[in-house]
Phi, psi and omega in degrees: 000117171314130164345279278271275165338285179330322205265335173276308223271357172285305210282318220271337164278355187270339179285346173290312174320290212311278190327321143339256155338320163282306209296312184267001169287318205281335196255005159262002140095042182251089150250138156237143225263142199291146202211158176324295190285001157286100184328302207274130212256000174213158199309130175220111183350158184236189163059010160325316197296029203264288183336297179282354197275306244257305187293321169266317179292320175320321197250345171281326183280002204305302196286012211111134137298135191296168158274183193315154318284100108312305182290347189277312190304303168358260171326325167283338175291285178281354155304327177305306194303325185289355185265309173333296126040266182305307155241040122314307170267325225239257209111065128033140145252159174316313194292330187273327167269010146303321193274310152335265137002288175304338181268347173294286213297333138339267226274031159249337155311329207278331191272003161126027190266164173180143171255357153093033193264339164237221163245356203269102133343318178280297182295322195284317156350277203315289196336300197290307207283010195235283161010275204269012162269318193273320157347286191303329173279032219210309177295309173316304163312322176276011179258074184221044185185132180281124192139294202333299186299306210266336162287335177273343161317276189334279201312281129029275206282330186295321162352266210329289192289018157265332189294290191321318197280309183269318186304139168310129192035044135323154157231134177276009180298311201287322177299331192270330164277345174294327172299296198291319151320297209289317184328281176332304195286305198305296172340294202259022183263312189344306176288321204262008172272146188305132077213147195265126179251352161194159193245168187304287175095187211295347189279327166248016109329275186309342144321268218301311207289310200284349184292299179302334178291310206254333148320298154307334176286328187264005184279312156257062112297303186297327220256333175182149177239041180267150173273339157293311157331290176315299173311294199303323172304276180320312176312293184324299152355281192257034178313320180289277172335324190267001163292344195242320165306305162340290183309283186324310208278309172320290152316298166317340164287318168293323193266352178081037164256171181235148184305323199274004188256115187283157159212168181268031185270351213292166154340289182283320167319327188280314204286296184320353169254352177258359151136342196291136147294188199286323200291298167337304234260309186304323216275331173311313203267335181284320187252053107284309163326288207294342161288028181243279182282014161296310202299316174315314173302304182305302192313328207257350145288006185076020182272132175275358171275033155294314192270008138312272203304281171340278181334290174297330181296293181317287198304338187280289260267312149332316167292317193293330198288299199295311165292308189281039350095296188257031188248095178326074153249041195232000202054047173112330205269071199234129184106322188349306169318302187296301182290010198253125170081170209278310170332294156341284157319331199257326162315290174326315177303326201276293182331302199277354189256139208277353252216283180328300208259017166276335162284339173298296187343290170271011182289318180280311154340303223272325164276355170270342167278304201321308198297298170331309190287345158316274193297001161271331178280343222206020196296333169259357166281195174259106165337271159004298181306302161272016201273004140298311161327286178285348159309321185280332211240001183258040107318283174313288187300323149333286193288316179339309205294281180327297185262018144257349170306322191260014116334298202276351176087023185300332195254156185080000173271145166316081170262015173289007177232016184308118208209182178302321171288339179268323169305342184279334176287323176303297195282011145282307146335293196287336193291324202266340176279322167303298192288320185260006170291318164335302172288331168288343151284323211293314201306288185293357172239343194065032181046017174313151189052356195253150191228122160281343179309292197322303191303309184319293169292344173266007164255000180267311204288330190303316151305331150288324212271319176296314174299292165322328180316298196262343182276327204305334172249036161271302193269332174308314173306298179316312177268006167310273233289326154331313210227040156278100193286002166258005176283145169287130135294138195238146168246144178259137176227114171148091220207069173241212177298308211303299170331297177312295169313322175297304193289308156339266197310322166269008185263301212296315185210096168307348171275061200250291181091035216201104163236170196246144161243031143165175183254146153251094168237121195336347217257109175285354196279346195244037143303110169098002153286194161209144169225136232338073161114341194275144156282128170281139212212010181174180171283186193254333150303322151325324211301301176311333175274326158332299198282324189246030181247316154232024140068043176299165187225341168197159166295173149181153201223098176248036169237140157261023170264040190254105189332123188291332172301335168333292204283307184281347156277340163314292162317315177298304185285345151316273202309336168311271201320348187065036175247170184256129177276119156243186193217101169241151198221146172206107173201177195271131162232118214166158044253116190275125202257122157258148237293180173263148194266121193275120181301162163280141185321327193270001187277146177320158166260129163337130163266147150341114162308146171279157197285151191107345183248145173274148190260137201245000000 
């Protein structure tokens, strides 16, 4: 039976199922009900995983179990689902579905799954059984927001059955069972997307994650026996989840939390607090997957923009990390382990100051272009052949770069203000970095082997790659803070500098409360612009169609060149409209003389200066 098939024949049972299956959770009282530690704010149905478990075996199993390991992954699979199940219904403690899980990620080791990662047998064991515990728990953590599980499941499993399909010694048992999972989850994203009408619960999260653990191992293992290969695929795959299990145990570790304690600190949770909504948030974690599984796919065709796709993945995934990282949910106390005792304290400073890891940053930047720029200049050649040469010579670029970026003043800056002026220092940096790594192979090779196109492209991508770096956290507030749906809507009237400064001053700092959509201003020559990202969108006359038009809640008037009959037809039409007129103004007010300073009564009489000194 073809993916195809497999993949239809999933889907059109999991949209018959889910609804079932809910039908008979509400009425039998399997809901979950909202708790501190929990996203969701009303009772919402359980036992989804029933639907998708019914839906990928009914249609993956159709012909038989496939062969070895399949059946074994199989067979580990519903035990897994059945423990889920279980406390689903019953509630588990952790230690009993921990031992569970281990005895699943057993018999499917036992039954011949391996991920091939060394040569050591007794470890590569170890490994694979430590694989699908932490996989299957890793799907488990990301099912915490709706949508969240069952699309990167989908998205995920679909990778796998492209991996099954395409790769030279694909397998298609693997393709089929993977089609048939993606079927299922899309069928039950139809229910489980926001707003969510039922949820997977632990019987379908641990399914997907162990099911999805022993897919990816075993589709590349069929698929190629390079040991990089073997490693990168799956990782790659399956990248989100186990980044957001990272992010949690970490964080949670640092702050004197135990890991195993569910919260709203997760991957999406973090973004939805930086301005994003819940569907934005979910759709993040979506198109990180599907850029995840293209590189996996692209690795194991043999395609080279895999390591193009990696690349940009590892640097989002690394950026993002370093912002939701610094994302407050703990209510103050985030960090406490680290920050507890002087030592401690003096370790945190150094760890915790952002000035470290922009130089770890670029260390890592600046080596991922050398390398890139080998491999675009050189795309059609044999690797092997120069991959001594850059062995040799990315020790020498590495340092050039770094200590001409801080030579150039690249470092110690503020990048939520990341501006013309810090790009012109990055491209002094690079510039300058360029110019003495040269003289400096030239001194130790006489430039033997060495291509200047490679320097020529690794300083133009080192510059994009360094940019990109610093804007992301210049554009993250912003376009966050837009789709913030608890910010008051505004209309701004005036949309001059001030105005560009007023959309600045509410993105950077929202307790404000305030975003804004869109401008009025007097000026008709500047209608159907933008300033940054907000539209002008009428006259000041406009202001009441304006105001009921995107539901505005206030004015807010930032310019003080504003004719005062203006200021005062404005006003009148607020109150009509029942909105509040505000004023923001940023300009010097001064000159502030500080007070004078009085000796104390007990003070010496003043000596004199000597001559030649002015008394200041």
């Amino acid at each position: 039976m073809a993916a195809g098939s497999a993949f239809l024949l999933a889907l059109a049972a999991s949209l018959a199922a889910t609804p079932l299956v809910r039908l008979v959770a509400l009425r039998r009282g399997f809901v979950a009900r909202p708790t501190s530690d929990r996203w969701h704010r009303r009772p919402t149905a359980l036992l989804g995983g029933i639907a998708v478990f019914a839906a990928t075996v009914s249609a993956a199993a159709r012909d038989g179990w496939p062969p070895a390991p399949f059946p074994a992954i199989g067979a580990g699979a519903v035990l897994v689902f059945l423990v889920g199940l279980a406390d689903d219904l019953l509630k588990l403690r952790p230690t009993t579905k921990l031992a569970w899980q281990i005895a699943a990620a057993s018999l499917a080791v036992w039954g011949g799954a391996s991920l091939g990662w060394t040569s050591s047998l007794t470890l590569d064991t170890l490994l694979t059984i430590f694989w699908f515990i932490g996989v299957t728990n890793a799907f488990n953590l990301v099912d915490n927001m709706d949508g969240a599980c069952a699309g990167v499941g989908t998205i995920a499993a679909a990778a796998v059955a492209a991996i099954g399909l395409l790769a030279p010694g694909g397998s298609a048992t693997g393709a089929i069972w993977a089609a048939a999972l993606a079927g299922a989850l899309a069928g039950f994203l139809v229910f489980n997307f926001h707003p969510a009408r039922i949820f997977l619960g632990d019987s379908g999260s641990l399914f997907i994650g162990f099911l999805l653990a022993g897919l990816t191992s075993a589709v590349a293992t069929g698929a190629t026996s390079s040991r990089l290969s073997l490693v990168a695929a799956p990782v790659l795959v399956l990248a989100v989840p186990i980044f957001d299990t990272t992010l949690v145990t970490l964080a949670r570790r640092l702050s004197g939390r135990r890991a195993s304690v569910g919260g709203t600190d997760h991957t999406a949770h973090r973004l939805v607090r930086l301005g994003l909504s819940e569907v934005r948030a979910v759709m993040v974690l979506y198109l990180l997957t599907s850029l995840a599984g293209a590189a996996a796919v692209a690795l194991l065709s043999r395609s080279p923009a895999w390591e193009l796709l990696a690349l940009v993945l590892v640097l989002t995934l690394g950026l993002l990390g370093l912002v939701l990282i610094n994302v407050r949910v703990y209510g103050g106390e985030d960090y406490s382990v680290v920050l507890g005792g002087p030592t401690r304290q003096q370790l945190a400073s150094f760890l915790l100051r952002r000035h470290v890891f922009e130089v770890l940053l670029d260390f890592a930047l600046i080596a991922a272009a050398y390398y890139l720029s080998y491999r675009l200049r050189f795309e059609a050649a044999p690797w092997p052949v120069f991959f001594p040469t850059f062995l040799q010579s990315l020790p020498i670029v590495i340092a050039c770069h770094v200590l001409a970026l801080l030579v150039a003043g690249a470092y110690g800056r503020i990048w939520r203000y990341f501006g013309l002026t810090d790009l012109v220092s990055l491209a002094k940096g690079v510039a300058l970095g360029s110019a003495s790594s040269i003289l400096v192979l030239v001194y130790l090779y006489r430039f033997q082997n060495l291509s200047r196109g490679v320097l020529l492209i690794n300083a133009v991508l080192l510059f994009t790659l360094l940019s990109l770096s610093r804007t992301v956290f210049r554009v993250l507030p912003g376009i966050s803070g837009r789709d913030d749906a608890s910010l008051r809507r505004a209309v701004g009237y005036g949309a001059g500098d001030a105005g560009e400064m007023l959309v600045r001053e509410l993105e950077n700092n929202r307790r404000y409360g305030y975003r804004l959509m869109a401008f009025v201003d007097d000026d008709v020559k500047k209608a159907g612009r933008r300033i940054r990202g907000v539209p002008m969108v009428g006259a000041g006359a406009n202001l009441a169609d304006v105001i009921g038009r995107y539901g505005a809640e206030a004015v807010i008037v930032s310019s003080d060149l504003i004719h005062p009959d203006r200021l005062a037809a404005a006003a009148s039409t607020c109150r009509d409209a029942g909105v509040d007129l505000l004023h923001f103004r940023l300009k010097l007010e001064g000159p502030l003389t500080p007070p004078p300073v009085r000796p104390p009564a007990s003070a010496a009489k003043a000596v004199p200066p000597p001559d030649g000194v002015v008394a200041g």
